[in-house]
C-alpha positions as CSV (number, residue, x, y, z in Angstrom):
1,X,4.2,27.3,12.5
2,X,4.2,25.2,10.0
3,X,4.6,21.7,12.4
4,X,2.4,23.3,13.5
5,X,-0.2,23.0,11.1
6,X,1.2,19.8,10.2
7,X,0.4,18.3,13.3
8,X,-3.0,19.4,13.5
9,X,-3.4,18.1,10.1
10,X,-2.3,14.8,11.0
11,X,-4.6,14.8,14.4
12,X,-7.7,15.6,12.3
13,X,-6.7,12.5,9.9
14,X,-6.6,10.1,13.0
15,X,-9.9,11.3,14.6
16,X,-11.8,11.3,11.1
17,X,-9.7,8.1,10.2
18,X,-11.1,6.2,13.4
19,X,-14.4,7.8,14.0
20,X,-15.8,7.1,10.5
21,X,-15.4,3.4,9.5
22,X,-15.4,-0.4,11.3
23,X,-11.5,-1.0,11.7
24,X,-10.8,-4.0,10.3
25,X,-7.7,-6.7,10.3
26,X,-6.8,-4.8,7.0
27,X,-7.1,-1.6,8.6
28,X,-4.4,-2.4,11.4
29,X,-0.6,-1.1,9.6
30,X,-2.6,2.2,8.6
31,X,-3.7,2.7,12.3
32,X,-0.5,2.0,13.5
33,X,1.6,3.9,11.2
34,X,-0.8,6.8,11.5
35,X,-0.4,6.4,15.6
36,X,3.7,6.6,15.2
37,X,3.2,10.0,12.8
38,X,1.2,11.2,15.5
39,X,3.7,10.4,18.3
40,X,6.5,11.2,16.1
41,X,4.9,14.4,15.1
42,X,4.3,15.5,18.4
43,X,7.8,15.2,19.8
44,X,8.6,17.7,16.8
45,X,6.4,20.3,18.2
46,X,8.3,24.0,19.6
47,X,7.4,24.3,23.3
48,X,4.8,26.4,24.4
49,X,3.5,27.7,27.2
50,X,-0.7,28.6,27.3
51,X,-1.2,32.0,26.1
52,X,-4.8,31.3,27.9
53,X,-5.7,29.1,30.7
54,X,-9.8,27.7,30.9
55,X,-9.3,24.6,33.1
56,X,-12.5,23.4,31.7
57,X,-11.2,23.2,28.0
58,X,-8.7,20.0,28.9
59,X,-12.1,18.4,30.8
60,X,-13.7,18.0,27.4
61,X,-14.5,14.5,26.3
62,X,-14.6,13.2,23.1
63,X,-17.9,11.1,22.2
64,X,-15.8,9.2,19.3
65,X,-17.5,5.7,19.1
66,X,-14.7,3.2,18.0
67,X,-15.9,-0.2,15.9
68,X,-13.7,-3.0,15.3
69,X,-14.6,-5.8,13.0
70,X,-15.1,-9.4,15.1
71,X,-11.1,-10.4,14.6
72,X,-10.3,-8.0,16.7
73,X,-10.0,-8.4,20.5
74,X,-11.6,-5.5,22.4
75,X,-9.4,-6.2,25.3
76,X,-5.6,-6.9,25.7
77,X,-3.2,-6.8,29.0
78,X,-0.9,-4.7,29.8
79,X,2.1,-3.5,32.4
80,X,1.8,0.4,32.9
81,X,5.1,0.9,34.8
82,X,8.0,-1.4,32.9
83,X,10.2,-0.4,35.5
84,X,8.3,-2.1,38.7
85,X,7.3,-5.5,39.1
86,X,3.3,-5.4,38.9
87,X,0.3,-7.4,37.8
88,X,-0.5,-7.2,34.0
89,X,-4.2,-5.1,33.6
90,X,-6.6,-5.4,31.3
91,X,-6.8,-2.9,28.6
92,X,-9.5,-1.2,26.4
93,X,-8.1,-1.2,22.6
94,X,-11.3,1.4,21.4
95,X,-10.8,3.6,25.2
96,X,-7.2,3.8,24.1
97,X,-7.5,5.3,21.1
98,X,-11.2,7.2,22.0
99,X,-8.6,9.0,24.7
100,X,-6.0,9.8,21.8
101,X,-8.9,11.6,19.8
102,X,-9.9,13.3,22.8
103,X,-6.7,14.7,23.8
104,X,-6.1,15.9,19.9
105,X,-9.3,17.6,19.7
106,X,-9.0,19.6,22.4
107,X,-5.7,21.3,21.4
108,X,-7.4,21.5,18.2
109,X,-10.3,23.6,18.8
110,X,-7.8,25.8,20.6
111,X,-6.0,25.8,17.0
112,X,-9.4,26.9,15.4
113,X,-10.2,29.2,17.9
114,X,-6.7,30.9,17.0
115,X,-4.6,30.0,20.4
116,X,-1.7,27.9,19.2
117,X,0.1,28.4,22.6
118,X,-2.5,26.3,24.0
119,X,-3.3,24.1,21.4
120,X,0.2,22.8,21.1
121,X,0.8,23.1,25.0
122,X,-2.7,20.6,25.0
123,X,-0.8,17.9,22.6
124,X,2.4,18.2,24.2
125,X,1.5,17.9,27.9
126,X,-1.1,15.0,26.6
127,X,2.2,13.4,24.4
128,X,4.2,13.5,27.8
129,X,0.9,12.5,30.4
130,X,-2.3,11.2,28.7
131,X,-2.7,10.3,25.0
132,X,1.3,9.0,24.5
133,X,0.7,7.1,27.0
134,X,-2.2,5.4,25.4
135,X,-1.0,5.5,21.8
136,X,2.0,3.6,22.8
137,X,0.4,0.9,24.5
138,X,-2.6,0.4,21.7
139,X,0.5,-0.2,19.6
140,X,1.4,-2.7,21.0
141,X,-1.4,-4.1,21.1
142,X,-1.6,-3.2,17.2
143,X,1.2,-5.2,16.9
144,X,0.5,-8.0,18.7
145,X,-2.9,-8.2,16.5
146,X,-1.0,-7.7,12.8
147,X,1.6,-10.3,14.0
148,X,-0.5,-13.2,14.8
């Protein structure tokens, strides 16, 4: 229990962390090492199956409003599949991590309503299909933006 906790600790520091200030050039190794604790964190989670299932409780979406400061590029490209030859995309840096905090809070109102099943089955089936996806690419493009 106590990852647990842990990791719902950490998801509520990520959503407060990026739904309450402009994200600035200075703010960039914090986001990023707080997006690898998250991914990190979540691979150490027990597996769980839903104690509970509402199929309109993963449908929820977050209404986190991102800001970055002007360095910042809203936009980047990216390769979805690194395995198949394809056309680069273009990429939302603020969508990416809007859908991280979205993902997180709905396993954590299932936390503070009491069902940990499904709030940790929530973050892990995200981790594996939704919100990993799109913490690992806004690293990148984290990266790309601190190295420059």
């Amino acid at each position: 229990m106590d990852k647990i906790r842990e990791f719902y600790k950490l998801a509520d520091t990520y959503c407060h962390y990026i739904a309450t200030r402009e994200i600035t050039i200075n703010d960039i190794s914090a986001l990023m090492e707080l997006l690898m604790r998250l991914y990190l964190s979540a691979l150490d989670l027990p597996e769980e199956e839903p104690e509970t299932v509402d199929p309109a409780a993963s449908d929820r979406v977050s209404e986190t409003r991102i800001t970055f400061e002007e360095r910042i590029p809203a936009f980047y490209w990216e390769i979805f599949d690194p395995f198949v030859q394809e056309d680069a995309v273009c990429a939302n840096l603020a969508e990416d991590l809007a859908q991280i905090a979205a993902d997180l809070q709905n396993g954590m109102r299932e936390f503070e309503a009491g069902r940990t099943g499904n709030a940790v089955f929530e973050w892990t089936f995200g981790l594996n299909c939704h919100w990993g996806n799109h913490a690992i690419d806004a690293l990148r493009a984290l990266h790309a933006i601190r190295t420059r």
